[in-house]
C-alpha positions as MATLAB code, in Angstrom:
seq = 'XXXXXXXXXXXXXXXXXXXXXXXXXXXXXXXXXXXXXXXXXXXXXXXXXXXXXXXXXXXXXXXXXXXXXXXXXXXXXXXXXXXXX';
ca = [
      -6.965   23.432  -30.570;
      -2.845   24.093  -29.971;
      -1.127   21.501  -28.701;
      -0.252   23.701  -25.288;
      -4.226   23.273  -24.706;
      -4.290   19.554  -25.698;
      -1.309   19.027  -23.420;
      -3.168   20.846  -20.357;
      -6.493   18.960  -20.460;
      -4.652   15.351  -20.911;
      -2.857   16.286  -17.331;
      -5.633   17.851  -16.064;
      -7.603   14.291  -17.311;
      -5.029   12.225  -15.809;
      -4.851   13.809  -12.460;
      -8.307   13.571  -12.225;
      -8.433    9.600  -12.566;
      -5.423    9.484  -10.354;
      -7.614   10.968   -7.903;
     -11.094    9.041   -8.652;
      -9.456    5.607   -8.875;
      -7.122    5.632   -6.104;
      -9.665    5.205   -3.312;
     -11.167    2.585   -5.231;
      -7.564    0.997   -5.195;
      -7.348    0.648   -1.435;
      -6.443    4.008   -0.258;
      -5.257    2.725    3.380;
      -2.891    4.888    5.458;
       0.433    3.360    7.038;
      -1.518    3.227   10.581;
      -4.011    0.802    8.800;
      -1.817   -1.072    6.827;
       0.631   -1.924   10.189;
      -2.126   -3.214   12.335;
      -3.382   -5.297    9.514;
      -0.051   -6.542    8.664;
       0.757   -7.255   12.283;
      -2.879   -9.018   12.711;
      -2.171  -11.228    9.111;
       1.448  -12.048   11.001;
      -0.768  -13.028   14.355;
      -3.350  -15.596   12.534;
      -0.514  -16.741   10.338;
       2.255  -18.083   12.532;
       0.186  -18.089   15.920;
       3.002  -15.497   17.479;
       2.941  -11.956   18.035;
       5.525   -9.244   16.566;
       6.492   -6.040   17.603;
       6.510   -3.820   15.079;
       5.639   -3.028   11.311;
       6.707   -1.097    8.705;
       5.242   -0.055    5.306;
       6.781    0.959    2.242;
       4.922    2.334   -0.413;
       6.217    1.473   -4.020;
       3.737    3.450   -5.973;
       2.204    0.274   -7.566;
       1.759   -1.846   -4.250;
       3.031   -1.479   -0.817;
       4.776   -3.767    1.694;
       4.564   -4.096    5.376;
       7.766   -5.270    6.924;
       6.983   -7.354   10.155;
       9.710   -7.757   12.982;
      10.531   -9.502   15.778;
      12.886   -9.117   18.358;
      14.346   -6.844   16.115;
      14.757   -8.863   12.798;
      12.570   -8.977   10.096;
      10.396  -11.838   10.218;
       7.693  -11.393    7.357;
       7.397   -9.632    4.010;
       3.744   -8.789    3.375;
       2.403   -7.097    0.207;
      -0.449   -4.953   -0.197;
      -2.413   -4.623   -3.498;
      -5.854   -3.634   -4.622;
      -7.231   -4.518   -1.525;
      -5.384   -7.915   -0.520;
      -2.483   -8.782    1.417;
      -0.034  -11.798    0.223;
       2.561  -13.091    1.904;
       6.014  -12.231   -0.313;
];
């Protein structure tokens, strides 16, 4: 086999488990991940926020919570589970 063949089907191999494992992973779309990160802020501190905002980092994501216009909470988002960072 030449090595341009051996090179396609490893790529073509690791797209594939991108693409198999990455629901399993907690494939959640911003939309979700907000309204769970404002509802973790709610039962948390027992207040309400205004607005969140998630960054994806590849690896795990983070929902920025603020209130009155400042940042109030740094929540991360991994394999399913949100922490408080």
């Amino acid at each position: 086999m030449n090595s341009y063949l051996k090179n396609f089907l490893i790529v073509a191999a690791i797209v594939m488990l991108f693409f198999l494992v990455r629901p399993m992973i907690g494939g959640v779309s911003s939309e979700q991940l907000q309204q769970q990160g404002l509802e973790y802020y709610a039962s948390n501190t027992g207040e309400t926020a205004e607005n969140a905002v998630v960054r994806n980092f590849g690896c795990h994501q983070e929902i920025l919570i603020y209130k009155d216009g400042e940042q109030v909470m740094r929540i991360g988002y991994t394999l399913g589970r949100l922490y408080e960072i």
